[in-house]
C-alpha positions as CSV (number, residue, x, y, z in Angstrom):
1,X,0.0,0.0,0.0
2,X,3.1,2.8,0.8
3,X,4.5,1.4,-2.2
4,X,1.6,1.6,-4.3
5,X,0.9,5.1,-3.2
6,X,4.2,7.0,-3.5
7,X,5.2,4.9,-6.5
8,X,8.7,4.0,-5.0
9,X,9.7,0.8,-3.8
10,X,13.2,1.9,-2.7
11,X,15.0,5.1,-2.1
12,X,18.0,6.7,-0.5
13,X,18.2,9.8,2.0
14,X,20.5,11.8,3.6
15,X,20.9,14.2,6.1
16,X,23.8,14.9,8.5
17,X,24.2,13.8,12.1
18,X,20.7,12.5,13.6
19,X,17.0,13.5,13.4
20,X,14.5,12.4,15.2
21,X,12.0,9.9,13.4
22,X,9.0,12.6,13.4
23,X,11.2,15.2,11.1
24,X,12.2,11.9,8.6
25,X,8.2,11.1,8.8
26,X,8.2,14.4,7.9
27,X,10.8,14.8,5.2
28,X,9.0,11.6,3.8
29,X,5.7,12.9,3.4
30,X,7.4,16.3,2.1
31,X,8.8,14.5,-0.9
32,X,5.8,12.0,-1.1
33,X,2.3,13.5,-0.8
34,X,0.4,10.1,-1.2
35,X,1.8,9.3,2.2
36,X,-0.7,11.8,4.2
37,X,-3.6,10.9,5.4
38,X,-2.2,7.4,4.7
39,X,-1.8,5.0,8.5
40,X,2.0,3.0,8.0
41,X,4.6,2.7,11.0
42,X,8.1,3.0,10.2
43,X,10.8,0.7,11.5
44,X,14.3,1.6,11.8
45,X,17.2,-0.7,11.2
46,X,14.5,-3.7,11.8
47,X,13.2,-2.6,14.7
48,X,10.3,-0.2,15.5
49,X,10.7,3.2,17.5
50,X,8.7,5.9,18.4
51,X,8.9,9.4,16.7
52,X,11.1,11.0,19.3
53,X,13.9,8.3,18.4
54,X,17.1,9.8,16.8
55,X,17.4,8.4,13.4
56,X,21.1,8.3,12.0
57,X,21.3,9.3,8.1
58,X,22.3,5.7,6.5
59,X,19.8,3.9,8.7
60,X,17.6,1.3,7.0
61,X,14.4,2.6,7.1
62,X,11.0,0.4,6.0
63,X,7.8,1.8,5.8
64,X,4.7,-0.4,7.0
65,X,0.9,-0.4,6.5
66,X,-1.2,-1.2,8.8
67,X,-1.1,-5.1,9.8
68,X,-2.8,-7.9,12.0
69,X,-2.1,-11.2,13.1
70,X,-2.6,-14.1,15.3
């Protein structure tokens, strides 16, 4: 679905030093419109964090629609 809606299924970013996850959401969503309005979590090197965490540029970022399971 965040494929499907920015049109990208891989991409490379940089910034300098660290920012925290909400200004990459941000930065994201900046540079891909389709992503507003649109629910995905993001996981940073594999793992998931919350928006405050510090994001180093070169991280391995994935971006995940909403999922379920049992």
């Amino acid at each position: 679905m965040v494929a499907e809606r920015t049109g990208v299924w891989e991409e490379s970013l940089s910034w300098s030093g660290a920012l925290p996850l909400a200004r990459v959401r941000a930065l994201l969503e900046e540079r891909h419109p389709g992503l507003s309005g649109v629910p995905y979590r993001i996981a940073v090197d594999q793992e998931f964090v919350d928006d405050s965490t510090p994001v180093r540029s070169g991280a391995e970022l994935a971006l995940l629609p909403p999922f379920s399971g049992g």
